[in-house]
Structures are given as structure tokens and as C-alpha cells.
ZAFIDREN-778399 format. One record per residue (C-alpha): residue number from 1; z, y, x. Coordinates in steps of 0.5 Angstrom, whole numbers, plus 500, padded with zeros to 3 digits. Layout:
<sites>
SITE    nr     w     v     u
SITE   NUM     Z     Y     X
...
</sites>
This chain:
<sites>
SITE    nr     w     v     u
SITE     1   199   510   653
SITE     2   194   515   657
SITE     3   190   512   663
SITE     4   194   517   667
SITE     5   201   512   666
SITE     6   198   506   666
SITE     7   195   508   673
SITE     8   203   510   675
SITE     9   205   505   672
SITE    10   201   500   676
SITE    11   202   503   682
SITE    12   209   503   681
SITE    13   209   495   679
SITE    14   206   493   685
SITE    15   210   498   690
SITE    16   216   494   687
SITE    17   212   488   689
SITE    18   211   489   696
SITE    19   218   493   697
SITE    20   221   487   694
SITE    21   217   482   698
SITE    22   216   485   705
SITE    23   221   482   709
SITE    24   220   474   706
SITE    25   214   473   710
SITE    26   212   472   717
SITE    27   206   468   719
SITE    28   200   469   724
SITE    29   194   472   718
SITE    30   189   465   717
SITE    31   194   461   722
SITE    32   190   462   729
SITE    33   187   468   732
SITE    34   180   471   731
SITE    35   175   469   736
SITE    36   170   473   739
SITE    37   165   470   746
SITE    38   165   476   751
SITE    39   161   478   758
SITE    40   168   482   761
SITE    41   163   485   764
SITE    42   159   489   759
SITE    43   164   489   753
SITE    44   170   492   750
SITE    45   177   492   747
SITE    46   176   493   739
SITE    47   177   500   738
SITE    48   184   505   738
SITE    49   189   500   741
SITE    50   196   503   741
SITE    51   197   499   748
SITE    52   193   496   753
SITE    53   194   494   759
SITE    54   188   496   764
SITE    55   183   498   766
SITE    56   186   505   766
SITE    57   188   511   768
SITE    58   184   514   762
SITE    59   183   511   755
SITE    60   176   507   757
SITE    61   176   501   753
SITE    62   172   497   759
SITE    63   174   489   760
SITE    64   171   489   766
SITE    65   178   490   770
SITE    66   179   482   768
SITE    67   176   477   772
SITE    68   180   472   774
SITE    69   182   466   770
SITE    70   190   464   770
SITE    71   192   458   768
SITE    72   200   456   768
SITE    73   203   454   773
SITE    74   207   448   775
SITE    75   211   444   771
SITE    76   218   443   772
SITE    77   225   441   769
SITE    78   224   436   763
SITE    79   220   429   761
SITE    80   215   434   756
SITE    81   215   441   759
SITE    82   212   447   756
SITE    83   210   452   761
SITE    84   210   460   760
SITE    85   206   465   761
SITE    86   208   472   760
SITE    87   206   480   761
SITE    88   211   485   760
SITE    89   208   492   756
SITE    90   212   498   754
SITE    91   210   504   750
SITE    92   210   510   751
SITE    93   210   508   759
SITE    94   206   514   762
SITE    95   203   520   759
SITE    96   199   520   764
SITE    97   196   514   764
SITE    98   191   516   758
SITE    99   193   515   750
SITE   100   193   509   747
SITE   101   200   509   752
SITE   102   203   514   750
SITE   103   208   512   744
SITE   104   211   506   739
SITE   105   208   504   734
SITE   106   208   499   729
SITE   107   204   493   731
SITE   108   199   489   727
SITE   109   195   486   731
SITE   110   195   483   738
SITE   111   188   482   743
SITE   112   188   478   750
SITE   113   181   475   752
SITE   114   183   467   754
SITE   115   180   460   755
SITE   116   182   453   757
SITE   117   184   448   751
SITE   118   185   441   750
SITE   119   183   437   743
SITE   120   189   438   739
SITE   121   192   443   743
SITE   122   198   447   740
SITE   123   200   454   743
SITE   124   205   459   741
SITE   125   206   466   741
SITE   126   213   470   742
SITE   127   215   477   743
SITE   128   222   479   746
SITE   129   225   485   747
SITE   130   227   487   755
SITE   131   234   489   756
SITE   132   232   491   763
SITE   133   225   492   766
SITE   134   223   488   771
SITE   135   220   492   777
SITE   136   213   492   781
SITE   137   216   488   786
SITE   138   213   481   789
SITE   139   221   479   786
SITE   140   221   482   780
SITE   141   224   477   774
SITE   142   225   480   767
SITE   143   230   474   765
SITE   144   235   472   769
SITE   145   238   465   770
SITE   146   242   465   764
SITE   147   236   469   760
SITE   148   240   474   757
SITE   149   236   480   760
SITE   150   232   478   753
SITE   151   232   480   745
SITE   152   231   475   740
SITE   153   224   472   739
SITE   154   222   479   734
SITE   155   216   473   732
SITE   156   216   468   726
SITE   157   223   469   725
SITE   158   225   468   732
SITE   159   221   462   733
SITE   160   215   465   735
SITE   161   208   463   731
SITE   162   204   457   733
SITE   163   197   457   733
SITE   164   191   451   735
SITE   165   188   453   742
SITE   166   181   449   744
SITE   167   176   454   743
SITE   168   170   450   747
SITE   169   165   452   751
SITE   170   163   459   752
SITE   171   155   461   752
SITE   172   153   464   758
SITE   173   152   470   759
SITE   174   159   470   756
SITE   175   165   469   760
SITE   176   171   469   755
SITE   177   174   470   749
SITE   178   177   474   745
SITE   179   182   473   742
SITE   180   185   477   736
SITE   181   192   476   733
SITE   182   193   479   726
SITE   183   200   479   723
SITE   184   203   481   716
SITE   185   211   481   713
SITE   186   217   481   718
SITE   187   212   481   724
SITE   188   210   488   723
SITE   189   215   489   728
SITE   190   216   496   731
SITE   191   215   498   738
SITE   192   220   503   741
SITE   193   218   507   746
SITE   194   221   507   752
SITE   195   223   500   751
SITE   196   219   495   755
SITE   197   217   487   751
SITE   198   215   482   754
SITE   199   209   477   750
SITE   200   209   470   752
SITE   201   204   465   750
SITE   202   208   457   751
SITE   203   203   451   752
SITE   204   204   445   753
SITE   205   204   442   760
SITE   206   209   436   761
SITE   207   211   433   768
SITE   208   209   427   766
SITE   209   201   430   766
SITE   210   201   436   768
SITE   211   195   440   765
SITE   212   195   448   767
SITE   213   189   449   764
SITE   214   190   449   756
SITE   215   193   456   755
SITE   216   188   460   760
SITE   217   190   468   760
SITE   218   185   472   763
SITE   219   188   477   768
SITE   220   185   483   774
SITE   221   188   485   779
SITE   222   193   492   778
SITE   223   190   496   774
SITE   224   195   502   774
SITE   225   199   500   768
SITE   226   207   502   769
SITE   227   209   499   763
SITE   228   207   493   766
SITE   229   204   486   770
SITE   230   205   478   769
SITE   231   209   473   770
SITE   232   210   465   769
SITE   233   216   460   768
SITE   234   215   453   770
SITE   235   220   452   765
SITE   236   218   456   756
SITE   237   225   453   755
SITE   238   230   460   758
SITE   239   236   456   757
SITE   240   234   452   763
SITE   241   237   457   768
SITE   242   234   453   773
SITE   243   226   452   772
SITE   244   226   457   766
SITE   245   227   464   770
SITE   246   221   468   769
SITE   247   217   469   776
SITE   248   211   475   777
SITE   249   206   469   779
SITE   250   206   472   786
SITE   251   213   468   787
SITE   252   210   463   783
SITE   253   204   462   789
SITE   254   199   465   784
SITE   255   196   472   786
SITE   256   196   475   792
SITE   257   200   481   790
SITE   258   204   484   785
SITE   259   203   487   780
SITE   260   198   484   776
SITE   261   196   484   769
SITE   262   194   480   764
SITE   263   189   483   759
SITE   264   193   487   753
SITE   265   191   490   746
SITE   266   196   492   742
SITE   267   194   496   734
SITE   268   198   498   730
SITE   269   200   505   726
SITE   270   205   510   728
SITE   271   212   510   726
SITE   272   214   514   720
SITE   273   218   520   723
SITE   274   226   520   721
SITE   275   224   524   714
SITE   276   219   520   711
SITE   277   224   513   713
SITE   278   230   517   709
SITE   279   225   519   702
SITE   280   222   512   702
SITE   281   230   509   702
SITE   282   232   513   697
SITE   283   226   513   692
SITE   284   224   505   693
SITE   285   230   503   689
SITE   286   228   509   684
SITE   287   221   507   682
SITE   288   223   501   682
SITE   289   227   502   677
SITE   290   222   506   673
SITE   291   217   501   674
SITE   292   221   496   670
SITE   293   223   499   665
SITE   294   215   502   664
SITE   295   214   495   665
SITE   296   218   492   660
SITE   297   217   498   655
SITE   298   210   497   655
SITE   299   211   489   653
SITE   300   216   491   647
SITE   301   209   496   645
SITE   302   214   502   646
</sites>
């Protein structure tokens, strides 16, 4: 058998493996996000979001937009609580804006800058399509009371991904983490443009001992992002349709005004055009097949 065919062959094998097994697969890449101490007032976001959230307009990847630190805001509804705190995104939401905000994309990877914790302290990450977009109002809500402004949770197979948060103590001059989640299998999912997501981080913060502090999303004033701004919940659980709507954290009585935005990256690749999308459906099975039967051949000494 010429190299040639064996690097074919190869190739094909490990095509089939990975169409075969994508899809079986959900998890946040070594269980917790990658942290890097930053001083926002000199560092940047990693190079070629898809998406950020400030500081705009132009495609400057300065983090010194981001200078407060937002803690949850009160917990209400149940004996052990979990509190919400979200910031709502939609590619392609102004061209004018600057790239990287300017189209989908598939996502892979996801950057904030955070503080805060506790020994032991587990936090969660979820994703949600919006049905309708919020608006900038001091008012704004993206789910109302029964929650079903909101898609299913496009992360972890519709639980979200947990991850432990209690990073420590910063070294001066540095102000923040960041924190860089990366995904792999079903959690790859594609961003549409157009269409406006809400990610959410959930951290605990139960009524009987509040502690607003084990999940700290650093955040800055309005940055110009149209796509978006932040918001809180009292409540993670959106079935509590008193205490589970989510609030923009002016109403929650946490800003001055509205919007505010909590700092965003969002990496990824671009979507395949319609075209490549069909060839991919149409040969995968093919090679596929091919694979297996080389396979096969070659076990047999053909």
C-alpha cells in the first residue's frame, strides 16, 4: 500500500471518529476556566474576539472600560438560593460598532474578568437564546414572569457547566482575573446574527447567609455595545416567576443607570456558508464508508 494511501486512509479514519463522536460530548476543557491576574487599566482581551462587549466603538481590545466590581444582588425565594447574574450579547448587532460585532460565528471560547469566592464555592455557567430582546430601558427584562422569553440552556446539554470558583488574592498592581472558558463537543454551539443570548453565570447565595460575593463579574459603565448590557435575578431558578425575572441591575438598585455591561469576549470561527454545510452532509457518510472498508481491507492484507 503506497504512503499516499495510508495518509488517505488515515485521515479518513479519524474524520469518521470525530463525525462519529462529535456531538457525544459537552464539558468546559479541564473543568474550570483558565486564569490570567490583569491591571484593566493597562491589559487587553486576547487577540480576535468574535464579540466583546466594550469598550467600543472600533475594534480596541482595551479593558480599561472595566472598573467596577458587581457582586449578586440579594437573594430571595428559597431556603438555599442561587443568585443570577447575566449580560445579553447579539452578534452582528452593529456594523458600526467595529468588527469583531459584526457576524455569527461558532463559539469556542468565552472570556470575562472576575473576582470574588469562597473555599468550596462552585459556580455555573448558562447560555439561552432571547426570543425577544430586552431593550436599554431602566426597565428592560429578557424573561418575563413565566420565563419563556428564554430558549433552552445551549450549554452542557441543557444544564449549564459548573466549574470551582475561589481564585485568591490578586497581586498588585493587578485588578482582576481572567477568566477564559474553553468549550469542545455540543458546546460549540452556533451564534446566529441577529439573534440576541444571554450568558448567566449562577453562584451560590442562600437566604439563610447571603454572600453576594462568590461570584464578582467585573463590569463599566455604557460602553456603546447595542447588542447588550447586564442584568441580575434574586432568584437563578426562572420557574419562580416571582423572584426569578431577570432585572438590569439599575432596578435591582446596583447601578446608577442603564445600560451597563459586564465584560465580554466571545472567540470562535466563522460559520460555513450553506454550500460547505451541504458537501459536508453529503460526503461525511461517503468517506465514512470508504474509511471502513480500507480499514477493514488493510486488516485482511488486501
Amino acid at each position: 500500500m503506497k504512503l499516499q494511501q495510508w495518509i488517505v486512509c488515515g485521515a479518513l479514519v479519524l474524520g469518521l471518529l470525530i463525525f462519529e463522536g462529535a456531538g457525544a460530548r459537552a464539558s468546559l476543557i479541564g473543568g474550570a476556566p483558565t486564569l490570567t491576574q490583569v491591571n484593566v487599566a493597562t491589559a487587553n482581551w486576547d487577540a480576535g474576539p468574535k464579540y466583546i462587549s466594550g469598550p467600543g466603538p472600533g475594534t480596541s481590545l482595551s479593558l480599561s472600560a472595566f472598573t467596577t466590581n458587581q457582586g449578586n444582588t440579594t437573594p430571595a425565594g428559597a431556603t438555599t438560593t442561587l443568585t443570577a447574574e447575566g449580560e445579553t450579547f447579539t452578534p452582528g448587532s452593529s456594523a458600526t460598532f467595529g468588527a469583531p460585532n459584526s457576524s455569527g460565528f461558532i463559539l469556542q471560547s468565552i472570556e470575562v474578568l472576575a473576582v470574588g469566592g469562597s473555599g468550596g464555592n462552585t459556580v455555573s455557567m448558562h447560555l439561552y437564546p432571547v426570543v425577544a430582546a430586552p431593550s436599554a430601558s431602566a426597565s428592560a427584562s429578557y424573561n418575563d414572569s413565566s420565563g419563556h422569553n428564554l430558549g433552552a440552556d445551549l450549554l452542557g446539554g441543557g444544564s449549564g457547566l459548573s466549574f470551582p470558583w475561589n481564585p485568591g488574592a490578586l497581586t498588585a498592581p493587578n485588578t482582576a482575573f481572567l477568566a477564559r472558558f474553553d468549550l469542545d463537543g455540543t458546546d460549540n454551539v452556533v451564534l446566529n446574527a441577529g439573534t440576541t443570548y444571554a450568558l448567566e453565570f449562577w453562584s451560590s447565595n442562600p437566604t439563610s447567609a447571603p454572600n453576594s460575593n462568590n461570584w464578582i463579574w467585573v463590569r463599566g459603565a455604557a460602553t456603546n455595545d447595542p447588542g447588550g448590557q447586564m442584568f441580575g435575578a434574586h432568584n437563578a431558578d426562572i420557574t419562580d416567576t416571582t423572584n426569578g425575572v431577570r432585572l438590569t441591575i439599575n432596578q435591582l438598585g446596583q447601578a446608577g443607570g442603564t445600560p451597563r455591561q459586564a465584560s465580554l469576549a466571545l472567540y470562535g470561527t466563522a460559520v460555513p456558508e450553506p454550500a460547505s454545510w451541504l458537501l459536508i452532509g453529503i460526503a461525511a457518510p461517503a468517506l465514512a464508508l470508504a474509511a471502513r472498508r480500507r480499514l477493514f481491507g488493510i486488516v485482511r492484507g488486501q
